[in-house]
C-alpha positions, 0 to 999 in steps of 0.5 A, a space after each residue: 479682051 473677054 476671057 472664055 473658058 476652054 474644053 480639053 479631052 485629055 487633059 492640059 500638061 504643064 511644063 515642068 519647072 525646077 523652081 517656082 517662078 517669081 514673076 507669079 500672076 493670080 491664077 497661075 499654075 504650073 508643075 515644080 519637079 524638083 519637089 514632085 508638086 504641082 503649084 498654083 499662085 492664089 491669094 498673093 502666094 504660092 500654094 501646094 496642090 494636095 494629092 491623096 497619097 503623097 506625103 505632105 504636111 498640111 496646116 489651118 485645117 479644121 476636120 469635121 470628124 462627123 464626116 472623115 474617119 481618123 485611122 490608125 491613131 495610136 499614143 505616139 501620134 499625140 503630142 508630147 505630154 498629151 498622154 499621162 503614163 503616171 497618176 500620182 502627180 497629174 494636171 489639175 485640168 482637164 487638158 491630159 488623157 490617161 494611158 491604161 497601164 497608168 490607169 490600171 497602176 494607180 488602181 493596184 496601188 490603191 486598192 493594195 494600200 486599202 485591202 484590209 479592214 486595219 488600212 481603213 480609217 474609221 470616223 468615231 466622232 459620233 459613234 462612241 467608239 475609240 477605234 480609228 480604223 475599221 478592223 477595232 472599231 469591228 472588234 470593239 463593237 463584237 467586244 460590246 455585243 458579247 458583254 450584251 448577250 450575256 446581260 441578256 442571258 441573265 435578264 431572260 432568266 430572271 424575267 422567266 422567273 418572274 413570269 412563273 410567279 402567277 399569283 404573287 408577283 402581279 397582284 397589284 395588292 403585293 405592289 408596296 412602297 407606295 407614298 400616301 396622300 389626300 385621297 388615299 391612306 393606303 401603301 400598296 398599289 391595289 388600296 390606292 387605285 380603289 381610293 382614287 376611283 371612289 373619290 373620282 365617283 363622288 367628285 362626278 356626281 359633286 362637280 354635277 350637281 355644282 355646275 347645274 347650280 348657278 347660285 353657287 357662283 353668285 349670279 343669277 342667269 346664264 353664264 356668258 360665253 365669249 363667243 355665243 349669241 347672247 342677250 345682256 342686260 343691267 351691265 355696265 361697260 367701263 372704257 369699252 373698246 368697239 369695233 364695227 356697227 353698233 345695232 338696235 331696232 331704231 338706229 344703227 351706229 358706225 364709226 369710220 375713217 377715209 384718206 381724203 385726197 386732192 383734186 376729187 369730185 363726186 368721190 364715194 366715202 365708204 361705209 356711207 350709204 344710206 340705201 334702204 335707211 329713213 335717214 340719219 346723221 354723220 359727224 365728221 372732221 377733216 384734216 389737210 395737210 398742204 402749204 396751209 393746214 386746214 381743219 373743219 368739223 361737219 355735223 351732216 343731216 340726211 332724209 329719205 323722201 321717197 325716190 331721192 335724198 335730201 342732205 344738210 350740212 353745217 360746219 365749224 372750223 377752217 373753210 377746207 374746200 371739201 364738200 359734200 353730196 349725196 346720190 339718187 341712191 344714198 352714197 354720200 361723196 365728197 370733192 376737194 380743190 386742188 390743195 397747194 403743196 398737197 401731202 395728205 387729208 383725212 377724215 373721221 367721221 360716225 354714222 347713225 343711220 334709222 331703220 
């Protein structure tokens, strides 16, 4: 049977019952007049109708306080131990609210038990005070002041004396006690003073005149600075230790060293290029570290011939399977086969290439 809705003008009025019935259908309803309710059977039980003005007591409710106004609340509407009424033993959480005469009696009591300077502990750890509490440490500290005015007082006065002596007192030459030295027989500040300045003048004018002399140092020429561009000549370098390129007119010199690595072709080797240069010659060894250790020295030759380079190679050692090339535009590469057990490779070598 299909179920339809219904329209009706003044209302449905349900029959009156005493108590609920116990045969209940889902949907149901029906009007409890023992209890002054009206009922209805939802969700497998039987649910009370709420009504604005009846007094009923409702549960699994949330209220959205955003959009419903609580009124009338006051302390004993909260739950039991909600409210704190004594402050000097609370909850270590966050979980009471404190009354306002509770409030206001913990304030009282702490402020009547800190109102005078002698109730307050006073930290002398770092001020040199043997107070403990702030009302000595006050009066120790206006004790030391009193000491210092009249030190101060007495200070005044005899600086004042010493001002008035105009004449006497800062002349340099009535400043004795002065322990003598080389540059100065003299015991008095002003004698002192005007033998250090004439023996300041004479070493100027001595340490002028040694400085322009350069025999005096036993050598002959200029001085060599650390840092200046210098031309030397007639030296002798005993272990010298160079870093970087080695120049001349004719040739320049460089040593350097790459990481060889396994399975390349036609990878460049820095530093060797010879773009712009007639030719030259790079001496080189090679290590691999693989399965089988592989050493070999090369002695390499290069020469410019216009648009392109030609490259001789001869070598000593193991055969290691690196070879060599050069390019169109002087970069001199290297390729390697694929080292069995492979683990490192590298390569020492020193460039001479000619202007």
């Amino acid at each position: 049977m299909t179920l339809k809705f219904r329209s009706f003008v003044k209302g449905v009025l349900l029959r009156a019952v005493t108590s609920d019935p116990t045969d209940n259908l889902e949907g149901s309803a029906w009007y409890n007049s023992t209890v002054k309710r009206l009922k209805a059977y939802m969700d497998s039980a039987v649910r009370v109708f709420l009504t604005e003005d009846q007094i009923q007591t409702i549960t699994n409710k949330t209220i959205d306080l955003d959009n419903n106004t609580l009124s009338n609340i006051e302390t004993d509407n909260f739950k039991t131990g909600a409210i704190d009424t004594d402050l000097t033993a609370v909850s270590a959480s966050d979980d009471t609210l404190a009354s306002a005469k509770a409030i206001k009696t913990y304030v009282d009591d702490s402020v009547a038990s800190k109102d005078e300077a002698s109730e307050i502990s006073y930290d002398n750890s770092t001020s040199g005070l043997a107070a403990t509490d702030v009302q000595v440490a006050i009066d120790e500290v206006e004790g030391r002041v009193d000491t210092n005015e009249t030190g101060i007082g007495n200070n005044a006065a005899n600086l004042t004396n010493h001002l008035s002596d105009a004449v006497d007192a800062h002349d340099a030459s009535a400043i004795s006690a002065v322990d003598n030295f080389g540059n100065s027989a003299s015991t008095e500040v002003q004698g002192v003073l005007e033998d250090l300045d004439g023996a300041i003048t004479t070493g100027s004018s001595g340490l002028g005149t040694h400085i322009s002399d350069t025999t005096t140092h036993g050598t002959v020429g200029n001085i060599v600075g650390d840092s200046d561009s210098q031309t030397l000549s007639n030296k002798t370098l005993a272990s010298p230790a160079l870093t970087g390129s080695l120049t001349n007119t004719v040739a320049n010199y460089t040593p350097g060293s790459q990481a060889i690595l396994t399975n390349q072709a036609n990878t460049d080797i820095t530093n060797l290029n010879f773009a712009g240069k007639k030719g030259g010659r790079v001496t080189a060894t090679i290590q691999i570290d693989a399965v089988a250790d592989l050493y070999e020295a090369f002695d390499i030759l290069i020469i410019a011939r216009g648009a392109d380079y030609k490259i001789s190679i001869s070598s000593v050692g193991d055969i290691s399977e690196v070879t060599f090339n050069i390019t169109a535009a002087g970069q001199v590469q290297y390729s390697t086969s694929n080292f069995g057990g492979f683990v490192s490779g590298a390569m020492q070598y020193l460039k001479i290439d000619f202007n």
